[in-house]
VMD Tcl script that builds the backbone (N, CA, C; Angstrom):
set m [mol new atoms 246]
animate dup $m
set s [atomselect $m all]
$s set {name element resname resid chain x y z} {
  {N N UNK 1 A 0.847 -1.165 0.000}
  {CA C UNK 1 A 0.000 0.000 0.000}
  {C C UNK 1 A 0.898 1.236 0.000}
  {N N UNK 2 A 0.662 2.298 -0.710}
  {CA C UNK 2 A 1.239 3.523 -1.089}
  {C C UNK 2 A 0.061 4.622 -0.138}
  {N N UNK 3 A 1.363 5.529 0.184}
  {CA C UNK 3 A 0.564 6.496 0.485}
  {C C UNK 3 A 0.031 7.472 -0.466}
  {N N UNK 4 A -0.882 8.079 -0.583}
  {CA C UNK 4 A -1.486 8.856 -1.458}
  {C C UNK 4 A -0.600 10.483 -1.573}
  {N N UNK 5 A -0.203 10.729 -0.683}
  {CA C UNK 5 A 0.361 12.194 -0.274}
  {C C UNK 5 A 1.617 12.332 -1.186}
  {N N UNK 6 A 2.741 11.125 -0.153}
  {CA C UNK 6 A 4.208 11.392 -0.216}
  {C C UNK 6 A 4.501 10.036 -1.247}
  {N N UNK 7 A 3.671 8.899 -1.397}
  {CA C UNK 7 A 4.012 7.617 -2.202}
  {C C UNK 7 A 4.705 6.879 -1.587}
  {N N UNK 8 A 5.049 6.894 -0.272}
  {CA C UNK 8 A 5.143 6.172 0.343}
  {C C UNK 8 A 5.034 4.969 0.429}
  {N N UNK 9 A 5.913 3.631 0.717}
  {CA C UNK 9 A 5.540 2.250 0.867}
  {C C UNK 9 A 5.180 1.672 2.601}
  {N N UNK 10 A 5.680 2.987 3.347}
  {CA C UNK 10 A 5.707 2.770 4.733}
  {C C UNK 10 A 4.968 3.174 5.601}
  {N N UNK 11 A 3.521 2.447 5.068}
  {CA C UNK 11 A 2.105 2.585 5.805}
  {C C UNK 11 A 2.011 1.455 7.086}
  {N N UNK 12 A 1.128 2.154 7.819}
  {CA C UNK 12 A 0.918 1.202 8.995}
  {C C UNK 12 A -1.166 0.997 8.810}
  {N N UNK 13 A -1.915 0.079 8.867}
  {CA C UNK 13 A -3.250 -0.205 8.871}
  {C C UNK 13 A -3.544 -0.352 10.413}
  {N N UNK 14 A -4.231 0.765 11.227}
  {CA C UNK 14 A -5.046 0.465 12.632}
  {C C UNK 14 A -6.245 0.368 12.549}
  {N N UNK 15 A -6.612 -0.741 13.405}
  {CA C UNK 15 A -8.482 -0.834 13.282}
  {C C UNK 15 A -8.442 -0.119 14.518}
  {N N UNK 16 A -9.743 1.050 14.561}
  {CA C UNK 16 A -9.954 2.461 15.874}
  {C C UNK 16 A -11.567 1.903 16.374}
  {N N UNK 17 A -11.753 1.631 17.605}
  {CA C UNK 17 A -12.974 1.610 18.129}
  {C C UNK 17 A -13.550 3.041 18.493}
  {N N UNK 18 A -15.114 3.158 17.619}
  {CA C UNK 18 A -15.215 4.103 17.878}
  {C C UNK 18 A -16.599 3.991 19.362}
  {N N UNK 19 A -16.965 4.643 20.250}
  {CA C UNK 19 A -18.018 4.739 21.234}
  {C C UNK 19 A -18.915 6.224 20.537}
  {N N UNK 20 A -19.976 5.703 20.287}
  {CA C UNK 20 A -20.670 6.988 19.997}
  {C C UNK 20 A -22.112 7.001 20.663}
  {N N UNK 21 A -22.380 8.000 22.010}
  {CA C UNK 21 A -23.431 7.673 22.777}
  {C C UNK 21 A -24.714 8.331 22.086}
  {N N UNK 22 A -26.018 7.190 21.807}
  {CA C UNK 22 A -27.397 8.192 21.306}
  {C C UNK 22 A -28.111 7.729 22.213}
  {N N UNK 23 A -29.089 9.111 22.507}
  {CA C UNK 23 A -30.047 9.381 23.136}
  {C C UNK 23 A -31.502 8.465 22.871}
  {N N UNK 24 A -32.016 7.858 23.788}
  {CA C UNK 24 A -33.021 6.658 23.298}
  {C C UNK 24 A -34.001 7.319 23.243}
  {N N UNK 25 A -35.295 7.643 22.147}
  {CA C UNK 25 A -36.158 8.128 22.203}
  {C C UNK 25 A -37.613 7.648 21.945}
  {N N UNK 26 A -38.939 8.161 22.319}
  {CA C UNK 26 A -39.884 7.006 22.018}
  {C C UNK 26 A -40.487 7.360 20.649}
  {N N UNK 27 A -40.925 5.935 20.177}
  {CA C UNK 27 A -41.462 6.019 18.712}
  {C C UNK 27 A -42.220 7.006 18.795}
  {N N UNK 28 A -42.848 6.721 17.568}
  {CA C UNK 28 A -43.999 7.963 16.595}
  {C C UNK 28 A -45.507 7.114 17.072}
  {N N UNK 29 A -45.522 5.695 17.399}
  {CA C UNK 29 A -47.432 4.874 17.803}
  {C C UNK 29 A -46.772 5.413 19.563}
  {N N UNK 30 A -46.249 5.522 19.685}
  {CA C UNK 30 A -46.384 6.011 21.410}
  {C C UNK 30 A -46.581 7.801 21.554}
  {N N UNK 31 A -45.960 8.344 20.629}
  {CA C UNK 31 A -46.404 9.719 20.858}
  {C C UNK 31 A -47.941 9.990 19.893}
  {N N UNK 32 A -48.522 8.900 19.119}
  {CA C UNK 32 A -49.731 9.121 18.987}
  {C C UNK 32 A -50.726 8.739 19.528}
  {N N UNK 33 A -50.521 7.824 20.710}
  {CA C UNK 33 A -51.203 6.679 21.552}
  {C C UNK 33 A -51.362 7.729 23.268}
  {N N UNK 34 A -49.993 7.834 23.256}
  {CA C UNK 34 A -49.858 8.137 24.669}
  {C C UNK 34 A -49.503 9.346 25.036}
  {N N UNK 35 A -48.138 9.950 24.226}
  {CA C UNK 35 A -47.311 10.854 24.503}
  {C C UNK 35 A -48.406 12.271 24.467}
  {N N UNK 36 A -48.681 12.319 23.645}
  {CA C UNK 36 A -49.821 14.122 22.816}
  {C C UNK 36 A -50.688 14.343 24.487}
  {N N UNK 37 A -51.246 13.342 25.249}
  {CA C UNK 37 A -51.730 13.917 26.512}
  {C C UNK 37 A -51.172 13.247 27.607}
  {N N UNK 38 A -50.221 12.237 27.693}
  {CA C UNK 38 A -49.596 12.308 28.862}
  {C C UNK 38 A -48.566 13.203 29.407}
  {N N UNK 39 A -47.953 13.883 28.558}
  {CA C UNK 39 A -46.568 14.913 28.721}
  {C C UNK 39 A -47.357 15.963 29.438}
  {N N UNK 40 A -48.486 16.719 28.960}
  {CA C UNK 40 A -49.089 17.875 29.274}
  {C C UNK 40 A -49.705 17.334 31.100}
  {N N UNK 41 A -50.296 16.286 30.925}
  {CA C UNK 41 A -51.168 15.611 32.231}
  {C C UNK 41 A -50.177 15.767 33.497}
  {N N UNK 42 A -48.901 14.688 32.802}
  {CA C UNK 42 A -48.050 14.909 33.917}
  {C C UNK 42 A -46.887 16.133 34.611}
  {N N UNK 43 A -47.174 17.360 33.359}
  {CA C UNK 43 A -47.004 18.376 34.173}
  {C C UNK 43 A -47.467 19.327 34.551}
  {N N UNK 44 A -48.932 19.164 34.609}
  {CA C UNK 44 A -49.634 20.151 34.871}
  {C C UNK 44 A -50.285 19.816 36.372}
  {N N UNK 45 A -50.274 18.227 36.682}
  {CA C UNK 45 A -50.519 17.786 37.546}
  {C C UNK 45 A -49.750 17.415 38.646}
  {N N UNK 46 A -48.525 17.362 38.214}
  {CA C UNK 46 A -47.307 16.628 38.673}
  {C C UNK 46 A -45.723 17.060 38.570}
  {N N UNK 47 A -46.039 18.674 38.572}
  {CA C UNK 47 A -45.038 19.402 38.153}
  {C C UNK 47 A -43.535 18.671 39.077}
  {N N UNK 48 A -43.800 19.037 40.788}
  {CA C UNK 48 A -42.905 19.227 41.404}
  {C C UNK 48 A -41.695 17.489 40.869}
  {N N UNK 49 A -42.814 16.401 41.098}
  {CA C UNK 49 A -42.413 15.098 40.743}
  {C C UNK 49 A -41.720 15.389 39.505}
  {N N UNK 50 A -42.212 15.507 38.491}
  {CA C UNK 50 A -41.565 15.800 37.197}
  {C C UNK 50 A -40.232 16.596 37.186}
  {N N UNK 51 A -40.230 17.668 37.662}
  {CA C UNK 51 A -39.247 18.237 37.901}
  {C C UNK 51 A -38.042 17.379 38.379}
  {N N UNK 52 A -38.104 16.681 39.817}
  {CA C UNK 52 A -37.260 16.061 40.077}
  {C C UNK 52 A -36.618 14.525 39.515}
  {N N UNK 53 A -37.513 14.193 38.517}
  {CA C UNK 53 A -37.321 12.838 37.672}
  {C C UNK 53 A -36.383 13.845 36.817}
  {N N UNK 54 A -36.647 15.055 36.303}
  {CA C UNK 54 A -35.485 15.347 35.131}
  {C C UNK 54 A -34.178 15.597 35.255}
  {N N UNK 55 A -34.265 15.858 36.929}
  {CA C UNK 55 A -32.812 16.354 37.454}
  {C C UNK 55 A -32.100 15.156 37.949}
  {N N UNK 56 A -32.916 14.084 38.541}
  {CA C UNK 56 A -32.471 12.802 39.228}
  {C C UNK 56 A -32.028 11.527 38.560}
  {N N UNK 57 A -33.074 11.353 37.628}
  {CA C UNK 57 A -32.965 10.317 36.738}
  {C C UNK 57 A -32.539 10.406 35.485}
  {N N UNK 58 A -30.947 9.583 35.106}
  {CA C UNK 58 A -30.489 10.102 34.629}
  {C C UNK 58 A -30.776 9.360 32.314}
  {N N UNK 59 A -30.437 10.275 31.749}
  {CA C UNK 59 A -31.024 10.283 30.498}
  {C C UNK 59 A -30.643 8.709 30.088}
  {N N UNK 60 A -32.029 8.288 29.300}
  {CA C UNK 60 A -31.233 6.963 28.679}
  {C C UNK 60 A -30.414 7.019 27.591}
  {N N UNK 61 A -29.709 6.631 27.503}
  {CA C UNK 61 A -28.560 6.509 26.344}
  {C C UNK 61 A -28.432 4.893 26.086}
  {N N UNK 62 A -27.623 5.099 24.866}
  {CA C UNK 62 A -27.188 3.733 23.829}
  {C C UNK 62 A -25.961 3.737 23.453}
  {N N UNK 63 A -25.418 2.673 23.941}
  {CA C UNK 63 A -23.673 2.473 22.977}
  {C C UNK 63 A -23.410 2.026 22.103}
  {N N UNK 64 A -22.961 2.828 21.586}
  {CA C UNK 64 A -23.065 2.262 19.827}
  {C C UNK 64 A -21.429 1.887 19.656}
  {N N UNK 65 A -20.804 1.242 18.930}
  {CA C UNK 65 A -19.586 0.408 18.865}
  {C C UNK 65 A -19.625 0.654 17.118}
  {N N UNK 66 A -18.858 0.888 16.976}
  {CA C UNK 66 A -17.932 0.988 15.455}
  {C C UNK 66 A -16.705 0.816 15.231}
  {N N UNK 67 A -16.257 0.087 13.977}
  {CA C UNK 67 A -15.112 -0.027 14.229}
  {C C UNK 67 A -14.574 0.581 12.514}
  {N N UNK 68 A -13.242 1.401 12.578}
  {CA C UNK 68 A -12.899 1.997 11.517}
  {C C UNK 68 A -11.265 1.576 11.345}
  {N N UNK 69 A -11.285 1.173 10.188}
  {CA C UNK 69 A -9.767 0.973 9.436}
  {C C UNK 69 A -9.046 2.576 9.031}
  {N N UNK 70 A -7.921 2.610 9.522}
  {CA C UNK 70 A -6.810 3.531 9.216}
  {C C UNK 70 A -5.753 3.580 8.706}
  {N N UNK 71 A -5.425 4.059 7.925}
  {CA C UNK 71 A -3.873 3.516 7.359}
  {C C UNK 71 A -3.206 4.909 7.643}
  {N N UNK 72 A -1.840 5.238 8.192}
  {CA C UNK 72 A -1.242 5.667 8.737}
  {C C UNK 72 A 0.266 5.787 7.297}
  {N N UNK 73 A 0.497 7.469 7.495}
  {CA C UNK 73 A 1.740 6.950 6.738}
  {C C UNK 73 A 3.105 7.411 7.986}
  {N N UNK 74 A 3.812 6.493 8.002}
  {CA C UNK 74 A 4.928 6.557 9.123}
  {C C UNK 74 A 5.881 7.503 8.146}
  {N N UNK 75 A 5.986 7.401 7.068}
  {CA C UNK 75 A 7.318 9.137 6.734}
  {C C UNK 75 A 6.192 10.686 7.077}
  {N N UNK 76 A 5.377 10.688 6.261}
  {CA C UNK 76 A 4.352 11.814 6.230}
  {C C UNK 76 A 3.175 12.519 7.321}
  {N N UNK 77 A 3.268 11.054 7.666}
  {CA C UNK 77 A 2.114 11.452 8.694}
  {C C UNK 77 A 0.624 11.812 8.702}
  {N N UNK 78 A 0.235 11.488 7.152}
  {CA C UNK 78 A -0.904 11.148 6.380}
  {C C UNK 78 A -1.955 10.337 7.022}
  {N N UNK 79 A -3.013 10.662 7.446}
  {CA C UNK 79 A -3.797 9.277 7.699}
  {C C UNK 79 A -4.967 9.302 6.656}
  {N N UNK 80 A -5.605 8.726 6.508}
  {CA C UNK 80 A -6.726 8.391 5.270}
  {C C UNK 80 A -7.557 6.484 6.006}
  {N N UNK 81 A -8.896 6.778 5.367}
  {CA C UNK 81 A -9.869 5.234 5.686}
  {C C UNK 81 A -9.561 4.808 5.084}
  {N N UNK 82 A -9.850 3.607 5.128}
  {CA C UNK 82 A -9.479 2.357 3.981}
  {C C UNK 82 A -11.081 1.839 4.056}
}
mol reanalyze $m
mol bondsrecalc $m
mol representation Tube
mol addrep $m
């Protein structure tokens, strides 16, 4: 493998784990089922509670795992995906 930059023959290939955290959110049949009058119900009724579920309980999240190929040029210092 050549580097693209300098032409290089003195590439190195790293596989990089990537962590990328997303926010879990609820479908589109739950915000037409449930969500459109429970959000309003439970804070109009239930402010103080509500309040403290947003500060206490903490957000759901998802780990997402990826993994990406790198090739490295050791004269140049080039990196590029493969």
């Amino acid at each position: 493998m050549f580097c693209p930059k300098c032409g290089s023959n003195n590439v190195r290939i790293q596989v990089i784990n990537e962590t990328i955290l997303k926010n879990k959110h609820h479908g589109i049949l739950w915000w037409l089922f449930i969500g459109w009058w429970w959000v309003p119900v439970k804070w109009i009724f239930l402010t103080i509670p509500a309040l403290l579920a947003k500060i206490f309980i903490p957000k759901r999240q998802k780990a997402v795992n990826r993994t990406i190929k790198k090739a490295v040029c050791q004269n140049c210092g080039y990196t590029w995906d493969i």
